[in-house]
C-alpha positions in Angstrom: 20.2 25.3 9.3 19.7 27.8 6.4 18.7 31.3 7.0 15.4 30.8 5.2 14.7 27.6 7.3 15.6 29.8 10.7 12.6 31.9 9.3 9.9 29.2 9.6 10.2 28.6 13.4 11.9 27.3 16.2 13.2 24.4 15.7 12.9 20.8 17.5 15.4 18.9 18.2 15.2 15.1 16.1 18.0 13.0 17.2 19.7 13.2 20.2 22.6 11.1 21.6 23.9 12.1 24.8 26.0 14.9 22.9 27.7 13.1 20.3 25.2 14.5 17.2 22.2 17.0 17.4 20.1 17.5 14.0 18.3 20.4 13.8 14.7 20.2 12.5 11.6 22.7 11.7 8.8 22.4 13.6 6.6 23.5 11.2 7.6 20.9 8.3 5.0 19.1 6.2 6.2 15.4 7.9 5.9 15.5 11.9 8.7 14.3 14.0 8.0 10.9 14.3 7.3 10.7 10.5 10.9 12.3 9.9 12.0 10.2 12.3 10.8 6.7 10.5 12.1 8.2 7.4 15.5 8.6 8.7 15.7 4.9 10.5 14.1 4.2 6.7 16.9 5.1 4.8 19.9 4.7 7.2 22.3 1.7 5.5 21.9 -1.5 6.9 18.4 -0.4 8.0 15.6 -2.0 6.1 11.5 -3.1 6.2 12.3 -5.9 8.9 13.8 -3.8 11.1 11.4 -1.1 11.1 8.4 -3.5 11.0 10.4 -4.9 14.1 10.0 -1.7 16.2 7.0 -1.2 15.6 5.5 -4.3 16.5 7.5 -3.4 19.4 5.4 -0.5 20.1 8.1 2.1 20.5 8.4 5.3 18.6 10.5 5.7 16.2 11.4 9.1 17.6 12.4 7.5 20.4 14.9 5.5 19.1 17.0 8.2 18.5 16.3 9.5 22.2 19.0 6.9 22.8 22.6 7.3 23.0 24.9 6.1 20.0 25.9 2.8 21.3 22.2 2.3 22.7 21.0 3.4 19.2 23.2 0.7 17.4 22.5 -2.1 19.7 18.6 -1.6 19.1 18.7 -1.4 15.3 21.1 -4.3 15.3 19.0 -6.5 17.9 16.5 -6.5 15.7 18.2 -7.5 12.0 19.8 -4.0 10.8 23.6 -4.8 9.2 25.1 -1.3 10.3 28.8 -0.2 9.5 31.4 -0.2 12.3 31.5 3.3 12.8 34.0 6.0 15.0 31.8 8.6 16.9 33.3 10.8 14.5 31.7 9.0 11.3 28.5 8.0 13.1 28.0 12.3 13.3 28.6 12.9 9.2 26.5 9.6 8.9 23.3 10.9 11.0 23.9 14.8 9.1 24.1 13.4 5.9 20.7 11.7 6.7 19.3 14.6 7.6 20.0 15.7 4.5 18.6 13.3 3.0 15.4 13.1 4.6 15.1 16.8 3.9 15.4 16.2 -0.1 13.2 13.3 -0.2 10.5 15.1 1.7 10.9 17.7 -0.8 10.4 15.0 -3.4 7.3 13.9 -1.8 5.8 17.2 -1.4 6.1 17.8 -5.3 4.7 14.3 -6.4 1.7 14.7 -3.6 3.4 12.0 -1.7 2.3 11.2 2.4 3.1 8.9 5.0 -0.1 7.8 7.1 1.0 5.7 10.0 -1.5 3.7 11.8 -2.2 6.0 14.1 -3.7 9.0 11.7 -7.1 9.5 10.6 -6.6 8.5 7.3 -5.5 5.6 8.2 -7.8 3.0 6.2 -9.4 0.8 9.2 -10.7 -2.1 7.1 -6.8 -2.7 6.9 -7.5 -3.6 10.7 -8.9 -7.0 10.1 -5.5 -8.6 8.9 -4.0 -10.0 11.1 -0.4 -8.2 10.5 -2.1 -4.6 9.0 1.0 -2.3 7.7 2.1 0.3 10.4 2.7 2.4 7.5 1.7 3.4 4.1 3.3 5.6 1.4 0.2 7.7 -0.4 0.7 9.6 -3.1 -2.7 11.4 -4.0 -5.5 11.2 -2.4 -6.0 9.7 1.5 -10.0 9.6 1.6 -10.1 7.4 -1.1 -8.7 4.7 1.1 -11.8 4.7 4.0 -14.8 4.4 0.9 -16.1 1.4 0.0 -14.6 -0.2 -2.5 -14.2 -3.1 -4.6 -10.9 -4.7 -5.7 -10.8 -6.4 -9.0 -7.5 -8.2 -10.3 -6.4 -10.8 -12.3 -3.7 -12.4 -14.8 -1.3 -9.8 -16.4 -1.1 -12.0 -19.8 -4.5 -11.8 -20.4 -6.4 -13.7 -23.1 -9.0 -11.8 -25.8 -11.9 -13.4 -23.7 -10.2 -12.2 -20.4 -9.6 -8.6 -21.7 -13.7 -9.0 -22.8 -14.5 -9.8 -18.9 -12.2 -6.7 -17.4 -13.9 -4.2 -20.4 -17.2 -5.7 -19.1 -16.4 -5.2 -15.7 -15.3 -1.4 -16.9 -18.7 -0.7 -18.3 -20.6 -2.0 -15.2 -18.5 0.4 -12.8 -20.9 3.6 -13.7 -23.4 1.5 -11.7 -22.1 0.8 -8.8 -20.1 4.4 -8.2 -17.3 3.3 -6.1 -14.1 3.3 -6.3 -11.7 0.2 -7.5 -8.9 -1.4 -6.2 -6.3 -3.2 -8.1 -2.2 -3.5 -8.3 -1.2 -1.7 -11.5 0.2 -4.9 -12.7 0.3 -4.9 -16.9 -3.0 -7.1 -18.6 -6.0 -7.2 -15.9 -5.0 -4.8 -13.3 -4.2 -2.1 -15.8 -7.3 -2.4 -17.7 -9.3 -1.8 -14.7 -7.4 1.3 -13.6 -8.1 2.4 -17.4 -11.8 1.2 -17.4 -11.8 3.1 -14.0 -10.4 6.5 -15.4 -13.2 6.2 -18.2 -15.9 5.7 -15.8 -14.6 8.7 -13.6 -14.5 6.9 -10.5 -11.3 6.8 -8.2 -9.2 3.8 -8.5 -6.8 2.6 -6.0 -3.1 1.9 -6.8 -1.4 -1.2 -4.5 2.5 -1.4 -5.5 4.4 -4.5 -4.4 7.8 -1.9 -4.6 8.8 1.2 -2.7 6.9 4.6 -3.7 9.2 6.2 -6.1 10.2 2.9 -7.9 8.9 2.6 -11.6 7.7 -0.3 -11.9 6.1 -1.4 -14.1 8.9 0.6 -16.0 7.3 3.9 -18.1 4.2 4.0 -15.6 4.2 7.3 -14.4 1.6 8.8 -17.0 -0.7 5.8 -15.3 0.0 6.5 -12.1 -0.3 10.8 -13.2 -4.1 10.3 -14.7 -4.9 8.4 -10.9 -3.9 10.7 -8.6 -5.3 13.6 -11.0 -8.6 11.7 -11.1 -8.8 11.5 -7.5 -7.5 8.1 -6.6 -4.5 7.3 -5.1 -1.4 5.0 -5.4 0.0 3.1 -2.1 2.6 0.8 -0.6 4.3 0.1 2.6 7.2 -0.9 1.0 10.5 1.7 1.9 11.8 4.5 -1.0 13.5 2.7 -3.3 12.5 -1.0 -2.8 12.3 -3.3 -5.5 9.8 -6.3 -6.4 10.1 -9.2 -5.0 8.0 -12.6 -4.9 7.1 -12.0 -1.2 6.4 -8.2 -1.5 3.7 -9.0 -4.3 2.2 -11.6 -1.9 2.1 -9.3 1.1 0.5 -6.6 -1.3 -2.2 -8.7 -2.1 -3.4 -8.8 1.1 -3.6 -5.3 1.1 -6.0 -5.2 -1.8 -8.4 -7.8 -0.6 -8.5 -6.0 3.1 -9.3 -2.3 1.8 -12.3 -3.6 -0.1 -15.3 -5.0 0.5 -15.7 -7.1 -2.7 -13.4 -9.2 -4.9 -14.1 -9.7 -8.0 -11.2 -11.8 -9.7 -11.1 -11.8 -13.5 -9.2 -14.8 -15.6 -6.9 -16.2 -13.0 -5.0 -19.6 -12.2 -5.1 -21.3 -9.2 -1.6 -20.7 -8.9 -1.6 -17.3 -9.3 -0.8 -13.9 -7.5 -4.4 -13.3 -8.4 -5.0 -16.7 -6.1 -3.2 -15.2 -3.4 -5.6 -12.0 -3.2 -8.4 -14.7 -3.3 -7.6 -16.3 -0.5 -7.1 -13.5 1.2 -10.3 -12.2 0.7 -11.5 -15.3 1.7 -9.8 -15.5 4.8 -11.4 -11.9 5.7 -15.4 -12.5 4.8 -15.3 -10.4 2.0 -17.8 -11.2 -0.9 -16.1 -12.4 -4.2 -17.9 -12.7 -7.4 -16.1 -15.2 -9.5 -17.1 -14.4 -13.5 -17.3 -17.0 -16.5 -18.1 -16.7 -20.1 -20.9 -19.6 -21.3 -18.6 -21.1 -23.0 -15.9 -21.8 -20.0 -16.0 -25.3 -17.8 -18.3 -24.5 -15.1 -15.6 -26.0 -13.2 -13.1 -23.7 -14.5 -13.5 -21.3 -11.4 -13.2 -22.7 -7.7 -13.6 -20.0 -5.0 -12.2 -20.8 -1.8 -14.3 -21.5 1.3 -14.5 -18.6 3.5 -16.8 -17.0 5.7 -18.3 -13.8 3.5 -20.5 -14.5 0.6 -19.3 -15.9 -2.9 -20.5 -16.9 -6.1 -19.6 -17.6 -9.6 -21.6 -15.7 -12.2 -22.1 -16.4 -16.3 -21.7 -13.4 -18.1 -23.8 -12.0 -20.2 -26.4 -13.7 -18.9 -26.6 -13.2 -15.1 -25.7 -9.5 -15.4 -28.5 -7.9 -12.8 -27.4 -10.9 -10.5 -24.3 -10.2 -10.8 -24.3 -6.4 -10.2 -26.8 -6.7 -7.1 -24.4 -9.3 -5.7 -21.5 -6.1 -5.7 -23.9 -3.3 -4.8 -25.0 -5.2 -1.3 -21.7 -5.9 -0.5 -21.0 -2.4 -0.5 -22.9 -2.1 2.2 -22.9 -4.7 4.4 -21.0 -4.4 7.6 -17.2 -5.9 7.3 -17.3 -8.4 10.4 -14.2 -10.7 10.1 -10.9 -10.7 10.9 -8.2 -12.4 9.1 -7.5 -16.1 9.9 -4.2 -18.4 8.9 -5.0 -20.0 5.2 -1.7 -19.1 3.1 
């Protein structure tokens, strides 16, 4: 430990195994114990989501884990998918102090980029995430946490938008004054990133959902995106791990994250086939109202929402515009009833 960390307090011991490796901690860090201690598991090699997911569905600590002894440790992570080096008790203690290490440096990084770790079990923890059937025992914030518990509504849609669909998300901008609330979306390029943009311009908070880990830049040169939403009050969020990449699955697991932390959907130039479809049916699945919108000269059979339990309808815009904005408003305060059922 450093002389300026001995100056902080006294410190806590983090992982302990039966004598072979002690790691010295603060106890008056920014990240608790249990959050230093998922962040070590989290970027241990051979370690990854599945495993972590794994214990916690478990419902054991992830401090606790490394209350065990080394072979105990190894047996756990391994029992439950982790691909860990063979390792002599004399590697296994530069492994565990080089993750402290490393822990300490990305907390730093988090602190400078406003970065936090809400586990289910915090305050901030959005409950509407509650009604899915598999909610994330962790998120990755980065800006602000309150954001998360307002209501909001999630709009998404096709990231090669055509003129008329860019028309529908500017439309969508302009009516956001109205209603106040903050949006939702997945900082995808077309749809998603014209309503964080629309959302900026209307001064209300928009939410970020990333299908990759926290620090990943993806879509590649977003950071000044990302920079206006946190400084405007909203916040950016995964539950993917530092570092992780896209994937086809991770997109589909994020949508469910968008339709569960709002109250309305409102989908904007999308195919049935679609990562926009996904967030749909997720929706769907979770009684949440989603307003479906057309241009007069579209098929009226262009748009099918999906059956579910919370209320849904298909508006023609311009045209049904007060319709249309009173359908959002209530749902923004109705009472979220539903829990998620099997549909994907």
């Amino acid at each position: 430990m450093s002389r300026d960390a001995s100056k902080r307090g006294t410190p806590t011991r983090l992982f302990r195994h039966s004598g072979v490796v002690e790691c010295e901690v603060d106890d008056q860090q920014d990240l608790t114990t249990e959050k230093r201690a998922f962040l070590s598991l989290a970027m241990m090699k051979g370690v990854g989501f599945h495993t972590l997911w794994q214990i916690a569905e478990s419902q054991r600590s992830f401090q606790s884990v490394f209350n065990s002894s080394e072979e105990d440790l190894v047996q756990l992570l391994k029992s439950r998918g982790a691909r860990l080096p063979n390792s002599s008790k004399a590697d296994w203690k530069e492994i565990m102090s080089s993750l402290a290490r490393s822990v300490d440096q990305l907390e730093a990084t988090f602190q400078a980029s406003q970065i936090q770790i809400v586990l289910r079990s915090d305050e901030s923890y959005p409950r509407t995430l509650l009604h899915l059937d598999d909610p994330p025992h962790w998120l990755f914030v980065q800006g602000n946490t309150e954001v998360l518990t307002a209501p909001s509504i999630a709009i998404v849609g096709t990231r090669d938008p055509s003129p008329e669909g860019l028309w529908l998300a500017e439309y969508v901008g302009l009516t956001l004054r109205h209603w106040g609330r903050p949006t939702v979306s997945g900082l995808a390029l077309g749809i998603d990133q014209a309503i964080h943009n629309a959302s900026l311009a209307a001064k209300v908070p928009t939410i970020a959902v990333l299908g990759t880990g926290i620090t990943v830049d993806y879509p590649k040169n977003i950071g000044p995106i990302r920079k206006k939403i946190v400084d405007a009050g909203g916040a950016v969020i995964t539950e993917y791990l530092p570092g992780e990449s896209y994937s086809a699955i991770n997109f589909v697991r994020r949508n469910r994250l968008q339709a569960a932390l709002a109250r309305a959907l409102i989908p904007v130039q999308w195919k049935e086939r679609s990562g926009t479809a996904h967030t749909v049916r997720y929706a769907a699945g979770l009684g949440r109202a989603i307003a479906g919108l057309r241009l007069p000269t579209w098929d009226r059979r262009s748009i099918n929402l999906p059956d579910g339990r919370g209320p849904r309808h298909v508006f023609t815009v311009p045209g049904q515009d007060e319709a249309f904005r009173a359908f959002v408003e209530k749902s923004l305060s109705d009472d979220l009833l539903y829990r998620q059922t099997s549909f994907l």
